[in-house]
KOLSE-270975 format. One line per 3 residues: number of its first residue (from 0); their letters; for each residue x, y, z of N, C-alpha, C. Coordinates in steps of 0.001 Angstrom, whole numbers, plus 524288, in hexadecimal, padded with zeros to 5 digits. Each point is the difference from the previous one (the first is absolute). Layout:
<sites>
NUM) a) X:Y:Z:X:Y:Z:X:Y:Z  ...
</sites>
This chain:
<sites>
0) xxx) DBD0D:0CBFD:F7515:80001:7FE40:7FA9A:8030A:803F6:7FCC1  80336:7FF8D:7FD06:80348:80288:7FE91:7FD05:802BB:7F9B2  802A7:803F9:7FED9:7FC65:8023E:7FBFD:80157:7FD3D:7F8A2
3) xxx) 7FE17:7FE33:7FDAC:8002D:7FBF8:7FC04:80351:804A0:7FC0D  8037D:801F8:7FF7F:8025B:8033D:7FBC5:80068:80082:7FC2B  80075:7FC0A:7FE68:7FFFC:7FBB3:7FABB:7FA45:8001E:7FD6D
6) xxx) 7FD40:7FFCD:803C3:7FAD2:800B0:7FED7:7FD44:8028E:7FEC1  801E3:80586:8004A:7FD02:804E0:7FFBD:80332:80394:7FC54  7FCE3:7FFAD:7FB45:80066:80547:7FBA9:7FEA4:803D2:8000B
9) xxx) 804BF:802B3:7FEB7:7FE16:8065A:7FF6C:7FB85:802E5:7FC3F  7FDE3:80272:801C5:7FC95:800B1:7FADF:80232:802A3:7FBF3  7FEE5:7FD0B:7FB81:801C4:80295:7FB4E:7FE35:80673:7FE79
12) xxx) 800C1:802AC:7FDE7:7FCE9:8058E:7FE61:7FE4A:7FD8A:7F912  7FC86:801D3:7FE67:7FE4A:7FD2C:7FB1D:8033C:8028D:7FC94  7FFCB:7FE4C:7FC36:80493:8015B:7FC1A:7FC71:80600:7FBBC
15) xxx) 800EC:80357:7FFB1:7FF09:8023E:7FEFA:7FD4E:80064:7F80D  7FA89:80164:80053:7FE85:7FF7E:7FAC6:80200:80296:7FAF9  80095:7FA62:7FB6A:8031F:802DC:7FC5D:7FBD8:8042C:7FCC0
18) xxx) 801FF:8025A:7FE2B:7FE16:80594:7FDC1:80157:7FFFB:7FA7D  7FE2C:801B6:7FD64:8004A:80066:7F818:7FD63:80692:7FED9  80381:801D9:7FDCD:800E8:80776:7FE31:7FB8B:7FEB1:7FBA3
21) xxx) 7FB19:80240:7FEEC:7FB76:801DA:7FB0C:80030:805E6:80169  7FF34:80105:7FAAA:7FDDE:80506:7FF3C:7FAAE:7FEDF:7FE71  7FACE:8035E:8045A:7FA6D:7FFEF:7FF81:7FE9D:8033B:7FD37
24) xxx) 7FD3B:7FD2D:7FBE6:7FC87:80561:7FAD2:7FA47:7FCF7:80129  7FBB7:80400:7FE3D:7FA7D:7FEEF:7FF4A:8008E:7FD64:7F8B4  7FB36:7FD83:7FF29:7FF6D:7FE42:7FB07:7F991:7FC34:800AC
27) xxx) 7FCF0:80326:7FE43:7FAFF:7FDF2:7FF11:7FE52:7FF77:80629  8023A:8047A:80201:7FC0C:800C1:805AC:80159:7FCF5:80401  803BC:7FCD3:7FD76:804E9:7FCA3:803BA:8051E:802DB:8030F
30) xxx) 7FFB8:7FEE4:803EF:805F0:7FEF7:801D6:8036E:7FB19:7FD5F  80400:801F4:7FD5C:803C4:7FAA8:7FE35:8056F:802A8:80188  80234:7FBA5:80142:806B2:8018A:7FFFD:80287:7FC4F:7FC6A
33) xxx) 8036B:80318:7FED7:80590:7FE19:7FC5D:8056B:7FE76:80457  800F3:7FC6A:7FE69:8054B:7FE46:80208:8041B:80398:7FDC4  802F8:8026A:8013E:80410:8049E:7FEF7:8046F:7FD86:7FD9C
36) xxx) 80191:7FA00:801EE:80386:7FE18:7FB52:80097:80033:7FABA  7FA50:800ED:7FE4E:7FE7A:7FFE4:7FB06:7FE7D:80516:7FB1F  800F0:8045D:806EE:7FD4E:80499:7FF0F:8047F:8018F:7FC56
39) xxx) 7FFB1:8043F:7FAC8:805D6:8021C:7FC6B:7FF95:80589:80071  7F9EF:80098:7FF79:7FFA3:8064B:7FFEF:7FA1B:80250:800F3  7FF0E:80490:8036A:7FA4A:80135:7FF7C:80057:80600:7FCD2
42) xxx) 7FA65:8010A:7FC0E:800AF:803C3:7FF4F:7FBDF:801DB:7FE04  7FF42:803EF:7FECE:7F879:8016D:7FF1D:7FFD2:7FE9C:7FA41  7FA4A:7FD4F:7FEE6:7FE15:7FE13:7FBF4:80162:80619:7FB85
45) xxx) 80096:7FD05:7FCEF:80220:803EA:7F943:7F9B8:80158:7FF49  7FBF2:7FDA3:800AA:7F9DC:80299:7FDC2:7FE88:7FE18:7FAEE  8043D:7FBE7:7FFD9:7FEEA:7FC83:7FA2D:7FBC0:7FA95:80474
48) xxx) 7FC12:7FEF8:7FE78:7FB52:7FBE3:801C0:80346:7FA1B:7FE92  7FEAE:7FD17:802CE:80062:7F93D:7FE57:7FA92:7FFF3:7FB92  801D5:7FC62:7FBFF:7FCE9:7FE9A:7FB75:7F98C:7FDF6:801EA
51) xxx) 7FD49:8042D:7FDF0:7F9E0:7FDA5:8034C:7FE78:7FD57:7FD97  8012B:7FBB4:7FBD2:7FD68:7FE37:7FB8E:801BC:7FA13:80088  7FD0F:7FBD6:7FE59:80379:7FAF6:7FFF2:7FE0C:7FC76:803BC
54) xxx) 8035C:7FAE2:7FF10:7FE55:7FCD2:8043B:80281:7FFCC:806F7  803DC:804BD:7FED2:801B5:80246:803CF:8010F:804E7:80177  7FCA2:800F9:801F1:7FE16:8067A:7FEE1:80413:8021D:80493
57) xxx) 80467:7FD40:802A7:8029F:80183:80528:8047E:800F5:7FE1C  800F1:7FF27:7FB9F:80572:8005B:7FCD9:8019B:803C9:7FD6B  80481:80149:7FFCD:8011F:804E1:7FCC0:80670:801AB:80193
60) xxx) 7FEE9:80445:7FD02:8061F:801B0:80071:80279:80667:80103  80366:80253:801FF:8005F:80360:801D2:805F3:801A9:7FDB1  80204:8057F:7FCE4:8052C:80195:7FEBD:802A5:7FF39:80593
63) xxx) 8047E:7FE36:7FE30:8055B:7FFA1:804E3:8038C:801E3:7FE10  803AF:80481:7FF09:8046E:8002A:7FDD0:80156:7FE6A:7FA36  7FDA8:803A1:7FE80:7FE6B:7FE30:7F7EC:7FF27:7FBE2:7FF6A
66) xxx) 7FDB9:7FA28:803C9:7FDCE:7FB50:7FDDD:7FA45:80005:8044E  7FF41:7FBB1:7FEFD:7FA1A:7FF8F:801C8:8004B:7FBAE:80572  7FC78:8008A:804A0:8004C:7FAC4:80417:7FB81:7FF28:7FF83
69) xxx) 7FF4A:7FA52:7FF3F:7FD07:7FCD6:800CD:7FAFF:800BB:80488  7FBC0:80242:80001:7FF9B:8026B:80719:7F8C3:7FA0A:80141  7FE7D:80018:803FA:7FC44:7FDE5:80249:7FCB6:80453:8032F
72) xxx) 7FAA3:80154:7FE41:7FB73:801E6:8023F:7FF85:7FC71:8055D  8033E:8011A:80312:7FD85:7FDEF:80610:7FB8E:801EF:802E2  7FF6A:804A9:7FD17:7FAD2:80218:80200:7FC14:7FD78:7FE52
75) xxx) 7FFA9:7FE75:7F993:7FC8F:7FC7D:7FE1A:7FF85:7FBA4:80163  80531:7FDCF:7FFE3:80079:7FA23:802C3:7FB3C:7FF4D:801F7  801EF:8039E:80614:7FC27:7FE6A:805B1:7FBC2:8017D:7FEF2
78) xxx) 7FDAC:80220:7FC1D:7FA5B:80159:7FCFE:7FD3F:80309:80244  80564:80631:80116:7FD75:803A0:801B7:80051:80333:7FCF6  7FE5B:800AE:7FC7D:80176:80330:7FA8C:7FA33:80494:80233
81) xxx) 7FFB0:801FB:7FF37:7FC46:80582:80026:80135:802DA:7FA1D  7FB5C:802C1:7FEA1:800F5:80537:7FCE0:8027F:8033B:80379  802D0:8021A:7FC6A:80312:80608:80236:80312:7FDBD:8046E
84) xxx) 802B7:7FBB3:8004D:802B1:7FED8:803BA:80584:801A6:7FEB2  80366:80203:801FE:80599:8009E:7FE66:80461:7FBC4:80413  801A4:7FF3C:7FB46:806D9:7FBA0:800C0:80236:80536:80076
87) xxx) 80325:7FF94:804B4:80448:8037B:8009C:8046D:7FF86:8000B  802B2:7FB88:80358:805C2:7FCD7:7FF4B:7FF27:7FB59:7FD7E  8041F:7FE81:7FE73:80244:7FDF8:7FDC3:80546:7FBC6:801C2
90) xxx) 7FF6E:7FABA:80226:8046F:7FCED:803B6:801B3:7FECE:7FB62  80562:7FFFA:7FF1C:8026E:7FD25:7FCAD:8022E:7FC39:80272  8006C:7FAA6:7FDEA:8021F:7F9D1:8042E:8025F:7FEBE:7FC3C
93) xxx) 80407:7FD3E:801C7:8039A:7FADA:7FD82:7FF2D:7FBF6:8011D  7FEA0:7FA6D:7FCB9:7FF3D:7FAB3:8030F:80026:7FC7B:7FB05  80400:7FC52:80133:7FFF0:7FC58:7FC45:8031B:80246:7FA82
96) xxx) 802CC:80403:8019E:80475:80233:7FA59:7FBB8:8034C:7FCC9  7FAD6:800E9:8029B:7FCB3:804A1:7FC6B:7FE33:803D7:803D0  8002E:80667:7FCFD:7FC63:80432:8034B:7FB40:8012D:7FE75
99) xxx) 7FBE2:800EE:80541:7FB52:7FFCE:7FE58:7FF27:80454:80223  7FC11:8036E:7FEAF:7FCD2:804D1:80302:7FC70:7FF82:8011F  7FF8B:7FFDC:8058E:7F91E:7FE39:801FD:7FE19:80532:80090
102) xxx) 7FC13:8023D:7FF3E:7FBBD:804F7:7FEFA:7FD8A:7FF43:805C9  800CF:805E6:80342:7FC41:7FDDA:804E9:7FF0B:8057E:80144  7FA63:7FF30:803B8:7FD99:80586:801EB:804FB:804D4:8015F
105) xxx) 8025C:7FC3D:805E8:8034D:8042E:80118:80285:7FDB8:80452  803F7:800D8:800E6:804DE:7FD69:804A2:7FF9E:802A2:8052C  800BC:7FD90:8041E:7FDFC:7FF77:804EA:80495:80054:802F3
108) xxx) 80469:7FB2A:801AE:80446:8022A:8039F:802F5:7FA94:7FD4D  804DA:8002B:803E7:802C6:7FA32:7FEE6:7FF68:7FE04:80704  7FDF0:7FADE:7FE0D:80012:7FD8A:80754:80318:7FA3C:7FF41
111) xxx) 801DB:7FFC4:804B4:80125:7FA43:80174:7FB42:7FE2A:801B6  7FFAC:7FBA0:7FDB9:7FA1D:7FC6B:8009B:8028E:7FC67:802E2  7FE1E:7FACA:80447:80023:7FD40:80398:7FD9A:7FC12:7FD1E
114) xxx) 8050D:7FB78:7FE7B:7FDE9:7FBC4:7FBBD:7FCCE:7FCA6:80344  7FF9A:80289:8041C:7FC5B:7FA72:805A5:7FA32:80380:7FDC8  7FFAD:80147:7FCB8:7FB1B:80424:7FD39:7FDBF:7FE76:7FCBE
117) xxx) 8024E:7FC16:7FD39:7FF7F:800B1:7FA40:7FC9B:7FAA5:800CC  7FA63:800CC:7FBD1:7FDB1:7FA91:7FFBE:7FFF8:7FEC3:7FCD2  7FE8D:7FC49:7FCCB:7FF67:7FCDC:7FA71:7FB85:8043C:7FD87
120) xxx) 801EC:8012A:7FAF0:7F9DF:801AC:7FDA1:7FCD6:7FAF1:7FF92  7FB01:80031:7FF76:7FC2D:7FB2F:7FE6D:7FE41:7FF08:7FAF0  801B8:7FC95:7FDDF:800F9:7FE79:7FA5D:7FB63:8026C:7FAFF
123) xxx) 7FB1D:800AC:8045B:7FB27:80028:7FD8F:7FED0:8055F:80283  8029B:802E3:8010D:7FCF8:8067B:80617:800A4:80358:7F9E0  8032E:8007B:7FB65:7FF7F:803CB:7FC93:8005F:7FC53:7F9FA
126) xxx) 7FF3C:804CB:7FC9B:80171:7FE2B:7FAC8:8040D:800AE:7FDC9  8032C:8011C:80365:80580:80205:7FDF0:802F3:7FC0A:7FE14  802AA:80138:7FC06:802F6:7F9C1:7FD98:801DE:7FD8F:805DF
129) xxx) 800A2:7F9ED:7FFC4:80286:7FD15:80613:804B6:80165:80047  8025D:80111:80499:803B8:802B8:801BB:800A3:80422:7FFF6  7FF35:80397:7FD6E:7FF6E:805BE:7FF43:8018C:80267:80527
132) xxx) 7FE2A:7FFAA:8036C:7FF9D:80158:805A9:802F2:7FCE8:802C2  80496:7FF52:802FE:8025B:7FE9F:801CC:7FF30:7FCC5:80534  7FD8D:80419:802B3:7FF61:7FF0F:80677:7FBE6:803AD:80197
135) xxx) 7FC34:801F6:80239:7FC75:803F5:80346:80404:8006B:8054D  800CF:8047E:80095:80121:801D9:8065E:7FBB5:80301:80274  800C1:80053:80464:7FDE5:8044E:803E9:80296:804B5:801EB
138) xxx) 7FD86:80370:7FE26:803F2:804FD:80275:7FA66:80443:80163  80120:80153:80696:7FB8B:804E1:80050:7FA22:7FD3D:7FD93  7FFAB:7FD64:80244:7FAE1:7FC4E:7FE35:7FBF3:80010:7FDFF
141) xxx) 8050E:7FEEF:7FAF7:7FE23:7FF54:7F9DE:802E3:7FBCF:7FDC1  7FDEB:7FEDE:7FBBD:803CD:7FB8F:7FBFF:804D7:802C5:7FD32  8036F:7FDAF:7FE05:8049A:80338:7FBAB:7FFFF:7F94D:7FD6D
144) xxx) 7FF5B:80236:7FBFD:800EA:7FB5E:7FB22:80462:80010:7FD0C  80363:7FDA1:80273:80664:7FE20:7FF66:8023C:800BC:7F8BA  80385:8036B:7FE56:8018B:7FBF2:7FA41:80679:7FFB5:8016A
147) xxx) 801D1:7FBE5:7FD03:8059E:800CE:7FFFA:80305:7FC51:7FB43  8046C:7FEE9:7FEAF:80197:7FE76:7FC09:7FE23:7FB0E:7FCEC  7FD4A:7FC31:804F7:7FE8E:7FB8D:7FD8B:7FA27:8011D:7FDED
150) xxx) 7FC56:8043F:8041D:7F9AB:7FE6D:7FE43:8017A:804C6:7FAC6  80300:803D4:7FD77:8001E:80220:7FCA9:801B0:7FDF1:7FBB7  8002A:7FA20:80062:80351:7FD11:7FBB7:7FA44:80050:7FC84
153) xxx) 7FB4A:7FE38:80160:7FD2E:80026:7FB35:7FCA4:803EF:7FE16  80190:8040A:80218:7FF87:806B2:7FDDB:80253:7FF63:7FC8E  8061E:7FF67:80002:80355:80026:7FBE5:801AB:7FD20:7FBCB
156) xxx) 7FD1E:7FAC8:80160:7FFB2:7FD8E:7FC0C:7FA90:800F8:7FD35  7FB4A:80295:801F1:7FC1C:802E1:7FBCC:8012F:802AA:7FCEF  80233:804E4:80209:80461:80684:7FE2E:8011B:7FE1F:7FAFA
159) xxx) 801EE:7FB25:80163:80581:7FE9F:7FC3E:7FDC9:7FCFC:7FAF3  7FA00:7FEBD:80051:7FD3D:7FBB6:7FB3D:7FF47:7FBEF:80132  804B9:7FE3F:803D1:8016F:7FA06:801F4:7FB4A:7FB3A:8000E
162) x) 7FACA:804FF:8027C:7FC37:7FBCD:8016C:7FB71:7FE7D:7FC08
</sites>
């Protein structure tokens, strides 16, 4: 019987997983990463506080170069605010033609994350405005709570009054 040639595929090698560059900071006792497309600048918090007062006590603003940025308490956000807690950096992002400064514990490394990683946040798992959070990954088994240009769209449209 002759051997079917035609018949028999080679095995493929799997195609290798795509990967997306974050830089990992802590913020309210979280692991979160930033998508680096978005990233403009990191740099240690000025020691000026986000506004504790209001119906958004996560808001506030920080000197940039003799004007002011718009910044977001991500530490508060994730509603890990402590007394005597210190914001130390400072991410500055671009998204949507505005810069925002997200306020966070403290920065961790830059990794390629494995988008075969990434799960849906669950619409109802936080209180964080919807979308806020992009994606949850797994890294070293733990969560990283994803942001990137689109789930920062309604940060910045808060920042901004918009909402």
């Amino acid at each position: 019987m002759p051997f079917p040639s035609k018949a028999v595929r080679r095995a493929e090698a799997p195609a290798p997983a795509k990967t997306r560059r974050y830089l990992l900071f802590e913020a309210g006792g979280f692991r979160c990463g930033l998508d680096v497309r978005v990233l403009r600048e990191v740099t240690d918090a000025p020691g000026t506080p986000p506004a504790a007062s209001g119906p958004r006590p996560f808001l506030g603003s920080i000197p940039v170069q003799g004007g002011t940025l718009p910044t977001v308490d991500l530490v508060a956000l994730f509603e890990g605010a402590e007394p005597g807690r210190a914001v130390r950096r400072v991410l500055i992002v671009e998204a949507e033609g505005r810069k925002l400064g997200l306020l966070v514990e403290r920065t961790l490394e830059i990794a390629d994350l494995s988008e075969a990683s990434f799960r849906a946040m669950p619409a109802m798992a936080s209180r964080l405005m919807p979308g806020t959070v992009r994606a949850v990954a797994w890294q070293e088994g733990g969560p990283v709570f994803l942001l990137d240009g689109e789930s920062l769209g309604p940060l910045l449209q808060t920042a901004a009054g918009d909402l």
